[in-house]
N, C-alpha and C positions, 0 to 999 in steps of 0.2 A: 318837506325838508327833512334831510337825518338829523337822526338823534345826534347828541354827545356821547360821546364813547371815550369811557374814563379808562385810562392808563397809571401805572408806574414806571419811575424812574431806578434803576436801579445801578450799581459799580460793581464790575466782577468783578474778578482776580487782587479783591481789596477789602480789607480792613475796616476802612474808612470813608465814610464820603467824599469824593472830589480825586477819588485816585482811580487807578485800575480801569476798566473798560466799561465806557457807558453805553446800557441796552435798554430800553422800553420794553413793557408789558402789558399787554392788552388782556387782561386776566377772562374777559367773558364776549368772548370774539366772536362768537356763533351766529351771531344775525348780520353778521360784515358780510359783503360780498368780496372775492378778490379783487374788485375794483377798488373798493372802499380801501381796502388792506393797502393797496398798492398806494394810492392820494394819501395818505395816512403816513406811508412809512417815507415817500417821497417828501413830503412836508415837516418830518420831525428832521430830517437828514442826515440822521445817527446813522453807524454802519449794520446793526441792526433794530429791527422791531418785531419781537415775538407777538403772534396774535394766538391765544388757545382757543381752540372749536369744541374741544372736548376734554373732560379731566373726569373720570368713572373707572371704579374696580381697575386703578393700579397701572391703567390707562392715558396718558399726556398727549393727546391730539396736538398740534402746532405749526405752525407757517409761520415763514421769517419773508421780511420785504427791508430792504434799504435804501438808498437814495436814488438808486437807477433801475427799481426793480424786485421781482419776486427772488431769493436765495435758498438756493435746495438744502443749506442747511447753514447756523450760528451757533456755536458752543456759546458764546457770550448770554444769547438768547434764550438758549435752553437752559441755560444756568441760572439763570433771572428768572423765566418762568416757574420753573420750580422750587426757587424760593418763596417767590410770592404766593406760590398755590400753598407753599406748608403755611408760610406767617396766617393767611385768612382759615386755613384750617380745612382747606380740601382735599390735601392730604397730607399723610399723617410724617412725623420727624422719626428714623427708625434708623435702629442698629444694623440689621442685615441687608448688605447689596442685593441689587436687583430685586426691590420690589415694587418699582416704577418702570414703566417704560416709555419713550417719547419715540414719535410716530412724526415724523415730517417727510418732504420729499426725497431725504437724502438716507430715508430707510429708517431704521430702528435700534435706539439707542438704550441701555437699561441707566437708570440715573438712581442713587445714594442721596438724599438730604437728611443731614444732622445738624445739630446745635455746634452752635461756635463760640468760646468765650467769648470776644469781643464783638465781632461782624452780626454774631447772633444768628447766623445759620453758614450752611458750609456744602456743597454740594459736590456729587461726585460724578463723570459722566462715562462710560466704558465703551472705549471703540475698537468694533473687531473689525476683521477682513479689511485692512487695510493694505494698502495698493502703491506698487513701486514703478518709476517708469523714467528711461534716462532722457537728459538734457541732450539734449543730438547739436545743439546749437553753437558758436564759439563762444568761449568765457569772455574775449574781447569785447563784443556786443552787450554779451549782457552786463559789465563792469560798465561800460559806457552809459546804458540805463540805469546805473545805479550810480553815477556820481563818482565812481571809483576807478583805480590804475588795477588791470591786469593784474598783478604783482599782487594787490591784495585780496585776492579770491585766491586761497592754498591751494594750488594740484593736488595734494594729499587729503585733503579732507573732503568728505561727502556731498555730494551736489547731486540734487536728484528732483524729481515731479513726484510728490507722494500726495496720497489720499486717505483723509483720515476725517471724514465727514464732509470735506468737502476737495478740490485738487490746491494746492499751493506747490510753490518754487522753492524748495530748501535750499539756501546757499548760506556760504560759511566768508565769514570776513574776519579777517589775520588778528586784528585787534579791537575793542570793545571804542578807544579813542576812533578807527578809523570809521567803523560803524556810525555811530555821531556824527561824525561830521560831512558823512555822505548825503550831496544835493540828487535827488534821482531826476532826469528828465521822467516825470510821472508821462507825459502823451507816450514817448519812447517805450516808457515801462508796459503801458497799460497796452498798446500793439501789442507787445513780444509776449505779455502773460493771455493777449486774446490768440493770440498763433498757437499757441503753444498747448491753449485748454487748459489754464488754470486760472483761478480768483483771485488769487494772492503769491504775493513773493515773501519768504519767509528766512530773515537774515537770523544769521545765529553768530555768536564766538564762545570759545568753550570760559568759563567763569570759576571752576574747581574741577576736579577730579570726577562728580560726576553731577555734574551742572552747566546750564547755558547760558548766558544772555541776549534776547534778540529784539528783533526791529521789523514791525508787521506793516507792506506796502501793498497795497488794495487798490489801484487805481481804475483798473478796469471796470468795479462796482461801483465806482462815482466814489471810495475811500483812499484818499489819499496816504493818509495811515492812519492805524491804530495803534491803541495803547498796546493793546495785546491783542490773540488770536486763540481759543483754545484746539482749532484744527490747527492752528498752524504750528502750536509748542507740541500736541501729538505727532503730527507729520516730522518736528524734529528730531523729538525722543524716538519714534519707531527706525529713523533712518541711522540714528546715530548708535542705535544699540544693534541693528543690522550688520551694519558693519566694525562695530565692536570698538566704535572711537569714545567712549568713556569706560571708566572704573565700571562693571558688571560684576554683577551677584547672579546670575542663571541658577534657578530658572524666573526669579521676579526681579528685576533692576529697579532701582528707586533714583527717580532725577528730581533735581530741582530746577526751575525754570522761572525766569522775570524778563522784565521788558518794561517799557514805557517812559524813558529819563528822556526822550527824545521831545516830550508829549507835556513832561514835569507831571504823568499822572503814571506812579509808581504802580507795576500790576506783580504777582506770581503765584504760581500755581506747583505743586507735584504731581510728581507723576510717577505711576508704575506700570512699567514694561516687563509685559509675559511673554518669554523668547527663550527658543532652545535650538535644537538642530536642525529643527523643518522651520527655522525664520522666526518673525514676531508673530504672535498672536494676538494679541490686543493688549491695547496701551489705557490706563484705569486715571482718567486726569481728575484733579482735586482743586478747590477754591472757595476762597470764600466771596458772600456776597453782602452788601449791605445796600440797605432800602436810603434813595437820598432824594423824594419827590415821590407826586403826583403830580396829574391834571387832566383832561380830559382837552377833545376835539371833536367837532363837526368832519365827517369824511364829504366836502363840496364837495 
Protein backbone atom coordinates (compact mmCIF):
# COMPACT_ATOMS: atom_id res chain seq x y z
CA UNK A 1 0.00 0.00 0.00
CA UNK A 2 1.23 3.90 -0.47
CA UNK A 3 2.34 5.78 1.92
CA UNK A 4 0.46 9.21 2.94
CA UNK A 5 1.91 12.02 1.24
CA UNK A 6 1.50 15.19 3.29
CA UNK A 7 0.61 18.38 1.40
CA UNK A 8 -0.18 22.13 2.04
CA UNK A 9 -3.01 24.20 1.47
CA UNK A 10 -2.18 27.47 0.46
CA UNK A 11 -4.17 31.12 -1.24
CA UNK A 12 -2.29 33.15 -3.71
CA UNK A 13 -2.92 36.36 -5.01
CA UNK A 14 -4.14 36.92 -1.03
CA UNK A 15 -3.61 38.40 2.10
CA UNK A 16 -5.70 36.26 3.86
CA UNK A 17 -6.93 32.90 4.32
CA UNK A 18 -10.20 32.11 2.29
CA UNK A 19 -9.32 34.51 -0.65
CA UNK A 20 -7.40 34.63 -3.68
CA UNK A 21 -6.41 31.32 -5.60
CA UNK A 22 -6.35 27.96 -3.81
CA UNK A 23 -3.22 25.59 -4.72
CA UNK A 24 -1.79 22.54 -3.03
CA UNK A 25 1.63 21.64 -2.17
CA UNK A 26 3.32 18.63 -2.19
CA UNK A 27 6.46 19.94 -0.62
CA UNK A 28 8.56 16.36 -0.81
CA UNK A 29 7.22 14.62 -4.05
CA UNK A 30 10.17 12.61 -5.05
CA UNK A 31 9.20 9.18 -4.44
CA UNK A 32 5.40 9.96 -6.33
CA UNK A 33 5.31 8.38 -9.44
CA UNK A 34 3.38 10.64 -12.21
CA UNK A 35 0.69 8.12 -11.70
CA UNK A 36 0.40 8.91 -8.17
CA UNK A 37 0.83 12.76 -9.00
CA UNK A 38 -2.05 12.51 -11.33
CA UNK A 39 -4.77 10.27 -8.70
CA UNK A 40 -3.62 12.80 -6.22
CA UNK A 41 -4.28 16.06 -8.17
CA UNK A 42 -7.52 14.38 -9.77
CA UNK A 43 -8.78 13.68 -6.24
CA UNK A 44 -7.99 17.02 -4.47
CA UNK A 45 -9.85 18.73 -7.60
CA UNK A 46 -8.16 22.20 -7.11
CA UNK A 47 -7.21 23.87 -10.41
CA UNK A 48 -3.78 23.10 -9.39
CA UNK A 49 -1.43 20.73 -7.33
CA UNK A 50 2.31 21.52 -7.24
CA UNK A 51 4.29 18.38 -6.46
CA UNK A 52 8.29 19.35 -5.99
CA UNK A 53 10.86 16.48 -6.97
CA UNK A 54 13.67 18.51 -6.29
CA UNK A 55 14.68 21.84 -4.34
CA UNK A 56 19.01 21.99 -4.38
CA UNK A 57 21.54 25.04 -5.15
CA UNK A 58 18.80 27.62 -6.03
CA UNK A 59 17.20 24.84 -8.12
CA UNK A 60 12.95 24.33 -7.79
CA UNK A 61 12.21 20.98 -9.70
CA UNK A 62 8.08 20.89 -10.06
CA UNK A 63 4.92 19.31 -11.81
CA UNK A 64 1.57 20.60 -11.56
CA UNK A 65 -1.60 18.05 -12.17
CA UNK A 66 -5.34 19.33 -11.74
CA UNK A 67 -8.59 17.85 -12.03
CA UNK A 68 -8.19 16.34 -15.74
CA UNK A 69 -4.66 15.89 -15.74
CA UNK A 70 -0.84 16.70 -15.94
CA UNK A 71 -0.52 20.93 -16.64
CA UNK A 72 2.73 22.11 -18.39
CA UNK A 73 2.70 24.83 -16.04
CA UNK A 74 0.61 26.99 -12.66
CA UNK A 75 1.75 30.37 -11.58
CA UNK A 76 -0.84 29.65 -8.68
CA UNK A 77 1.46 26.64 -8.08
CA UNK A 78 4.66 27.84 -8.39
CA UNK A 79 3.90 30.60 -6.12
CA UNK A 80 2.64 28.28 -3.32
CA UNK A 81 5.59 26.16 -3.88
CA UNK A 82 7.95 28.58 -3.12
CA UNK A 83 6.48 29.87 -0.28
CA UNK A 84 6.27 26.73 1.49
CA UNK A 85 9.88 25.68 0.61
CA UNK A 86 11.10 29.34 2.29
CA UNK A 87 8.45 28.94 5.51
CA UNK A 88 10.27 25.22 6.08
CA UNK A 89 13.58 26.66 5.32
CA UNK A 90 14.73 25.11 2.18
CA UNK A 91 15.21 27.98 0.76
CA UNK A 92 16.37 31.02 1.79
CA UNK A 93 13.88 34.68 1.94
CA UNK A 94 16.22 37.21 -0.25
CA UNK A 95 16.53 40.62 -1.46
CA UNK A 96 17.95 39.93 -5.07
CA UNK A 97 15.92 38.54 -8.04
CA UNK A 98 16.57 35.53 -9.69
CA UNK A 99 18.05 33.53 -7.23
CA UNK A 100 15.65 30.63 -7.58
CA UNK A 101 14.66 29.09 -10.47
CA UNK A 102 11.57 26.68 -11.15
CA UNK A 103 11.98 23.99 -13.69
CA UNK A 104 8.65 22.39 -14.95
CA UNK A 105 7.36 21.33 -18.23
CA UNK A 106 6.44 24.71 -19.49
CA UNK A 107 10.30 25.53 -19.20
CA UNK A 108 12.12 27.81 -16.68
CA UNK A 109 11.07 30.40 -14.60
CA UNK A 110 13.50 32.68 -12.26
CA UNK A 111 11.21 33.20 -8.87
CA UNK A 112 11.89 36.20 -5.96
CA UNK A 113 10.42 35.24 -2.25
CA UNK A 114 10.50 37.79 0.30
CA UNK A 115 8.67 38.61 3.54
CA UNK A 116 5.29 40.27 3.60
CA UNK A 117 3.95 42.34 6.42
CA UNK A 118 0.91 40.60 6.62
CA UNK A 119 0.59 37.39 4.24
CA UNK A 120 4.19 36.67 5.65
CA UNK A 121 5.81 35.87 2.50
CA UNK A 122 5.33 37.42 -1.06
CA UNK A 123 6.57 35.93 -4.20
CA UNK A 124 7.70 37.03 -7.48
CA UNK A 125 7.75 34.98 -10.66
CA UNK A 126 9.50 36.58 -14.16
CA UNK A 127 8.18 35.38 -17.54
CA UNK A 128 10.16 35.82 -20.58
CA UNK A 129 9.71 34.90 -24.36
CA UNK A 130 6.35 35.42 -24.26
CA UNK A 131 4.07 34.50 -27.30
CA UNK A 132 1.41 36.32 -29.35
CA UNK A 133 -0.99 34.71 -31.86
CA UNK A 134 -4.33 36.07 -33.25
CA UNK A 135 -7.98 35.02 -32.86
CA UNK A 136 -8.87 34.05 -36.42
CA UNK A 137 -12.25 33.08 -35.23
CA UNK A 138 -15.71 35.36 -34.94
CA UNK A 139 -16.18 37.51 -31.99
CA UNK A 140 -20.04 36.28 -32.41
CA UNK A 141 -19.03 32.77 -31.36
CA UNK A 142 -16.93 33.42 -28.94
CA UNK A 143 -19.54 36.12 -27.08
CA UNK A 144 -21.86 33.39 -27.36
CA UNK A 145 -19.38 31.06 -25.19
CA UNK A 146 -19.26 33.52 -22.90
CA UNK A 147 -22.63 34.50 -21.93
CA UNK A 148 -22.28 37.75 -23.68
CA UNK A 149 -23.96 40.10 -26.86
CA UNK A 150 -21.35 40.93 -29.49
CA UNK A 151 -21.65 44.54 -28.61
CA UNK A 152 -19.81 43.78 -25.35
CA UNK A 153 -16.57 42.51 -26.67
CA UNK A 154 -15.00 46.38 -27.82
CA UNK A 155 -13.56 46.09 -31.53
CA UNK A 156 -11.02 48.40 -30.09
CA UNK A 157 -9.55 46.71 -27.56
CA UNK A 158 -7.05 43.81 -27.79
CA UNK A 159 -8.08 40.17 -28.11
CA UNK A 160 -5.57 37.96 -28.77
CA UNK A 161 -4.04 34.01 -27.82
CA UNK A 162 -0.99 34.87 -25.78
CA UNK A 163 1.47 32.70 -23.75
CA UNK A 164 2.88 33.51 -20.95
CA UNK A 165 3.58 30.05 -19.12
CA UNK A 166 1.17 28.58 -20.38
CA UNK A 167 -1.51 29.53 -23.93
CA UNK A 168 -4.98 31.51 -22.62
CA UNK A 169 -7.62 33.71 -24.57
CA UNK A 170 -7.20 37.34 -23.74
CA UNK A 171 -10.60 38.98 -24.31
CA UNK A 172 -11.68 42.33 -23.18
CA UNK A 173 -15.39 43.07 -21.82
CA UNK A 174 -16.92 46.68 -22.10
CA UNK A 175 -17.68 46.74 -18.49
CA UNK A 176 -16.53 45.19 -15.02
CA UNK A 177 -20.97 44.91 -14.35
CA UNK A 178 -21.14 43.07 -17.82
CA UNK A 179 -18.24 40.67 -16.82
CA UNK A 180 -20.24 39.48 -13.67
CA UNK A 181 -22.79 38.73 -14.92
CA UNK A 182 -21.71 36.62 -17.90
CA UNK A 183 -23.35 32.81 -17.82
CA UNK A 184 -20.53 31.13 -20.14
CA UNK A 185 -21.93 27.89 -21.93
CA UNK A 186 -18.57 26.22 -20.16
CA UNK A 187 -19.05 22.67 -22.96
CA UNK A 188 -19.21 25.51 -25.73
CA UNK A 189 -16.32 27.22 -24.05
CA UNK A 190 -14.15 24.44 -23.41
CA UNK A 191 -14.56 23.02 -27.45
CA UNK A 192 -13.54 26.51 -28.76
CA UNK A 193 -10.54 27.06 -26.07
CA UNK A 194 -9.50 23.01 -27.11
CA UNK A 195 -9.76 24.21 -31.15
CA UNK A 196 -8.03 26.83 -30.66
CA UNK A 197 -4.87 25.49 -28.35
CA UNK A 198 -5.34 27.10 -25.27
CA UNK A 199 -6.09 26.32 -21.37
CA UNK A 200 -7.76 29.25 -20.44
CA UNK A 201 -9.93 32.14 -21.52
CA UNK A 202 -8.84 35.23 -19.74
CA UNK A 203 -11.60 38.13 -19.52
CA UNK A 204 -10.17 41.46 -18.59
CA UNK A 205 -11.93 45.31 -18.32
CA UNK A 206 -9.59 48.06 -17.87
CA UNK A 207 -10.24 49.27 -13.70
CA UNK A 208 -7.75 52.68 -13.78
CA UNK A 209 -5.30 54.18 -15.96
CA UNK A 210 -3.09 51.46 -15.63
CA UNK A 211 -4.91 48.57 -14.11
CA UNK A 212 -7.43 45.58 -14.93
CA UNK A 213 -9.99 43.68 -13.59
CA UNK A 214 -10.67 40.01 -14.76
CA UNK A 215 -12.48 36.72 -14.81
CA UNK A 216 -10.22 33.40 -15.34
CA UNK A 217 -12.58 30.49 -17.37
CA UNK A 218 -10.63 27.16 -17.53
CA UNK A 219 -13.03 24.77 -18.56
CA UNK A 220 -11.20 22.66 -20.87
CA UNK A 221 -8.92 21.56 -17.68
CA UNK A 222 -11.92 20.36 -15.86
CA UNK A 223 -11.72 24.33 -14.23
CA UNK A 224 -14.60 25.98 -14.62
CA UNK A 225 -13.20 29.10 -13.13
CA UNK A 226 -10.90 30.55 -11.00
CA UNK A 227 -10.25 32.99 -8.59
CA UNK A 228 -7.43 34.21 -10.50
CA UNK A 229 -4.75 33.05 -12.98
CA UNK A 230 -1.05 34.24 -12.85
CA UNK A 231 -0.50 33.16 -16.63
CA UNK A 232 -3.39 34.57 -17.43
CA UNK A 233 -3.07 38.48 -15.57
CA UNK A 234 0.65 38.16 -17.41
CA UNK A 235 -0.78 37.25 -20.86
CA UNK A 236 -3.06 40.43 -20.04
CA UNK A 237 -0.50 42.86 -19.04
CA UNK A 238 2.04 41.71 -21.92
CA UNK A 239 -0.96 42.17 -24.52
CA UNK A 240 -2.15 45.23 -23.09
CA UNK A 241 1.15 46.94 -22.86
CA UNK A 242 1.81 45.68 -26.59
CA UNK A 243 -0.46 47.48 -27.85
CA UNK A 244 -0.13 50.32 -25.71
CA UNK A 245 -3.92 50.26 -24.13
CA UNK A 246 -2.87 51.59 -20.60
CA UNK A 247 -0.95 54.44 -18.93
CA UNK A 248 3.02 53.30 -19.87
CA UNK A 249 6.26 54.29 -18.41
CA UNK A 250 8.87 52.45 -21.05
CA UNK A 251 10.92 51.04 -20.59
CA UNK A 252 9.19 49.10 -17.19
CA UNK A 253 5.33 49.64 -16.99
CA UNK A 254 3.81 48.76 -13.56
CA UNK A 255 0.00 47.23 -13.65
CA UNK A 256 -2.12 46.41 -11.13
CA UNK A 257 -4.31 43.41 -11.48
CA UNK A 258 -7.38 41.64 -9.52
CA UNK A 259 -9.96 39.26 -10.10
CA UNK A 260 -12.09 36.97 -8.08
CA UNK A 261 -15.61 38.88 -6.88
CA UNK A 262 -17.23 36.32 -9.22
CA UNK A 263 -15.84 33.50 -6.81
CA UNK A 264 -16.30 36.04 -3.45
CA UNK A 265 -12.45 34.97 -3.17
CA UNK A 266 -10.83 38.48 -3.71
CA UNK A 267 -7.33 37.80 -5.48
CA UNK A 268 -4.34 40.58 -6.94
CA UNK A 269 -1.33 40.71 -7.94
CA UNK A 270 1.41 43.42 -9.78
CA UNK A 271 2.88 43.44 -12.36
CA UNK A 272 5.87 44.75 -14.23
CA UNK A 273 6.22 44.94 -17.99
CA UNK A 274 9.64 45.24 -19.77
CA UNK A 275 8.82 46.64 -23.16
CA UNK A 276 10.29 48.97 -25.78
CA UNK A 277 10.64 49.02 -29.47
CA UNK A 278 11.40 45.23 -30.21
CA UNK A 279 7.91 44.35 -28.13
CA UNK A 280 7.75 43.00 -24.49
CA UNK A 281 10.21 41.29 -22.97
CA UNK A 282 9.19 39.90 -19.96
CA UNK A 283 6.40 40.54 -17.61
CA UNK A 284 7.88 40.43 -13.52
CA UNK A 285 4.31 39.15 -11.62
CA UNK A 286 4.18 39.69 -7.85
CA UNK A 287 1.81 38.20 -4.82
CA UNK A 288 1.31 37.45 -1.94
CA UNK A 289 0.68 34.07 -0.43
CA UNK A 290 -0.59 32.78 2.74
CA UNK A 291 -0.49 29.20 4.28
CA UNK A 292 -4.48 28.16 5.18
CA UNK A 293 -4.03 24.14 5.91
CA UNK A 294 -2.47 21.04 5.65
CA UNK A 295 -3.26 17.30 5.32
CA UNK A 296 -1.83 14.52 3.76
CA UNK A 297 -3.37 11.51 1.31
CA UNK A 298 -2.91 8.03 0.21
CA UNK A 299 -2.16 8.21 -3.80
CA UNK A 300 -4.94 4.66 -4.34
Amino acid sequence: MSEMAAFCICDVFAQRPFAGERAVVFADAARLSPEEMDVLGRELGLPAAAFVTNCAGGRLDARFFGPRGELEFSAAGALAAAAELARQGRIPLVENRGSLRLFCRAGDFPLTVQVHPVAETEVSIEFTGIRFAPYRHRRELLAGCLGLEATQLPPGWPLSMVCAGRWALVVPVDTRAAMEAARPDFSALAELNRKIGVSQTQLYTFSGPAAFYGRTLAPAVGVFEAAASGSGFAACAALLARENSLRLTPPVSKIEAASGSALEREAAARLEVRHGGTGVDSVLLTAAVVRAGEGALRPN
